[in-house]
KENU-760546 format. One record per residue (C-alpha): residue in three letters; x, y, z. Coordinates in pm, whole numbers, plus 32768, in hexadecimal, padded with zeros to 4 digits. Layout:
<nodes>
NODE, aa, east, north, up
NODE, ALA, X, Y, Z
...
</nodes>
This chain:
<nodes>
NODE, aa, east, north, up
NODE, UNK, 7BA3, 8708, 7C71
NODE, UNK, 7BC9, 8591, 7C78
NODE, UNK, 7BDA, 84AE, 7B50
NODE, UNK, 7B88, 8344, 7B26
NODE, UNK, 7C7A, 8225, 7AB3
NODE, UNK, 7BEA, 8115, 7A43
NODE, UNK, 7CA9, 7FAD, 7A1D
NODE, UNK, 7C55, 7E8B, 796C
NODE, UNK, 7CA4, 7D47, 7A5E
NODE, UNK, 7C1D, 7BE1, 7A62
NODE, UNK, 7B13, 7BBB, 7B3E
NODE, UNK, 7C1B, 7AA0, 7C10
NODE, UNK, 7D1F, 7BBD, 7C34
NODE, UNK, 7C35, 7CCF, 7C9A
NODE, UNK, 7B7C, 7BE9, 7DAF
NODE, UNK, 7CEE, 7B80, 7E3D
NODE, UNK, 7D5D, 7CF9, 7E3F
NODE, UNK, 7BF4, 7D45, 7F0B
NODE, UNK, 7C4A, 7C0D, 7FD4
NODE, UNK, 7DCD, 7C79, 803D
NODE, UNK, 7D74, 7DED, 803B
NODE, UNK, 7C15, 7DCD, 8124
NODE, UNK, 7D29, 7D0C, 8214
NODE, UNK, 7E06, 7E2B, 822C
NODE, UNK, 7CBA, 7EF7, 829A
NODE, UNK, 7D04, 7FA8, 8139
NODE, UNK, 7BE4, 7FAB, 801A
NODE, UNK, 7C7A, 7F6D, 7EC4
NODE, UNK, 7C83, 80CE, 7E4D
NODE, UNK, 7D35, 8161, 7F8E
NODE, UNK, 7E44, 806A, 7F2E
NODE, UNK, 7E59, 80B7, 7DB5
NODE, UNK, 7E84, 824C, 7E60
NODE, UNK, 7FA5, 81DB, 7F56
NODE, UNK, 8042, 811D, 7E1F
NODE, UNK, 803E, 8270, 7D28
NODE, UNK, 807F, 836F, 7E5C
NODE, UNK, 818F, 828C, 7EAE
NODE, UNK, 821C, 8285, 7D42
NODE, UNK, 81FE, 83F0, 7D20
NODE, UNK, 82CA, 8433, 7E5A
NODE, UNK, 83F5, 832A, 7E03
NODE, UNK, 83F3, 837B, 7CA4
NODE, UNK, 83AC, 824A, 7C25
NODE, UNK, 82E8, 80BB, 7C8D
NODE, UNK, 8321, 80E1, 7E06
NODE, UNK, 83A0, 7F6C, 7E2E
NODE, UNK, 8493, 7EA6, 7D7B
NODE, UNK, 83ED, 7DA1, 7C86
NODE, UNK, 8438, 7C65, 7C9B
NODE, UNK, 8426, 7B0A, 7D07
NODE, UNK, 8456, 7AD1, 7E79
NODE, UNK, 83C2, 7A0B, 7F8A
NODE, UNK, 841B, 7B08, 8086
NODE, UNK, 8315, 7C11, 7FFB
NODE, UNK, 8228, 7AD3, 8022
NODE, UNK, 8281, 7AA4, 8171
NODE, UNK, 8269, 7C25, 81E6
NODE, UNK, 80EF, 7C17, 811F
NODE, UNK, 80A0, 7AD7, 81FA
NODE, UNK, 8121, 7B82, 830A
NODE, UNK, 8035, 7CA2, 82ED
NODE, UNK, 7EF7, 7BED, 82C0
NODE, UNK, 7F3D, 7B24, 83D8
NODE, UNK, 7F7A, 7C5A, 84B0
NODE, UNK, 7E31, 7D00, 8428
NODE, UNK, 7D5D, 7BA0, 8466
NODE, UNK, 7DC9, 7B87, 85C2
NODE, UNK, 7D4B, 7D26, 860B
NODE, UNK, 7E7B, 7DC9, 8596
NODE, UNK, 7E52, 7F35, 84F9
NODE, UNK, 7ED3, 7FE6, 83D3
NODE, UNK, 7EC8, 815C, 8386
NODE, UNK, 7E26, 81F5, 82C9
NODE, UNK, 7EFF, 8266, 818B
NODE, UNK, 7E83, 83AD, 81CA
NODE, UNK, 7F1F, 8376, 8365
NODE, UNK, 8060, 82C6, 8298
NODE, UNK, 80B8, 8410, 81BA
NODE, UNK, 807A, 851C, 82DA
NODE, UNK, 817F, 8435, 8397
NODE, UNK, 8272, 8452, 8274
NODE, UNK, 8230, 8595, 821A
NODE, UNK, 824C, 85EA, 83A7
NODE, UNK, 83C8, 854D, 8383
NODE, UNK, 843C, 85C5, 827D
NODE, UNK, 83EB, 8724, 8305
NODE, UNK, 8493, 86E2, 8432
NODE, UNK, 85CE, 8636, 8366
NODE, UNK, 85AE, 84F9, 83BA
NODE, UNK, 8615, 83F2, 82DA
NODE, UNK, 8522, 8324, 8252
NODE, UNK, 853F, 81F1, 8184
NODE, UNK, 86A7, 816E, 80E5
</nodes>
């Protein structure tokens, strides 16, 4: 059975997150999935928080790849890769 999370954002916040994540060929809630399947796994956030332009730049990066007809997977094709890996012992991440 699924359940529901529901988030308060402001309506500026929410329409950037649509914006960045409909550029990534993700809907919003697909990326709020990879975010807690990805916290799950790693035991904690899945990134480092902080400040730093070079996060900014790989961001850029991607929605410049997606505008000019790049592809993503799907986070469902992303954890069958990893989970493919890590059955076959390969490393994966640091």
């Amino acid at each position: 059975m699924a359940k529901t999370i529901q988030v308060r954002v402001d309506d500026q916040l929410k329409d950037s997150a649509d914006r960045l994540f409909s550029s990534l060929g993700l809907d919003t809630s697909t990326a709020i999935r990879i975010f807690l399947v990805a916290s799950t796994e790693s035991g904690g956030i899945p990134f480092a928080v902080a400040h730093g332009v070079e996060r900014d730049a790989a961001i850029r990066e991607a929605i410049s790849y997606r505008k000019s007809g790049g592809s993503f997977l799907t986070a469902e094709q992303s954890l069958a890769n990893i989970r493919d890996a890590i059955k076959a012992g390969v490393a994966y991440g640091p």
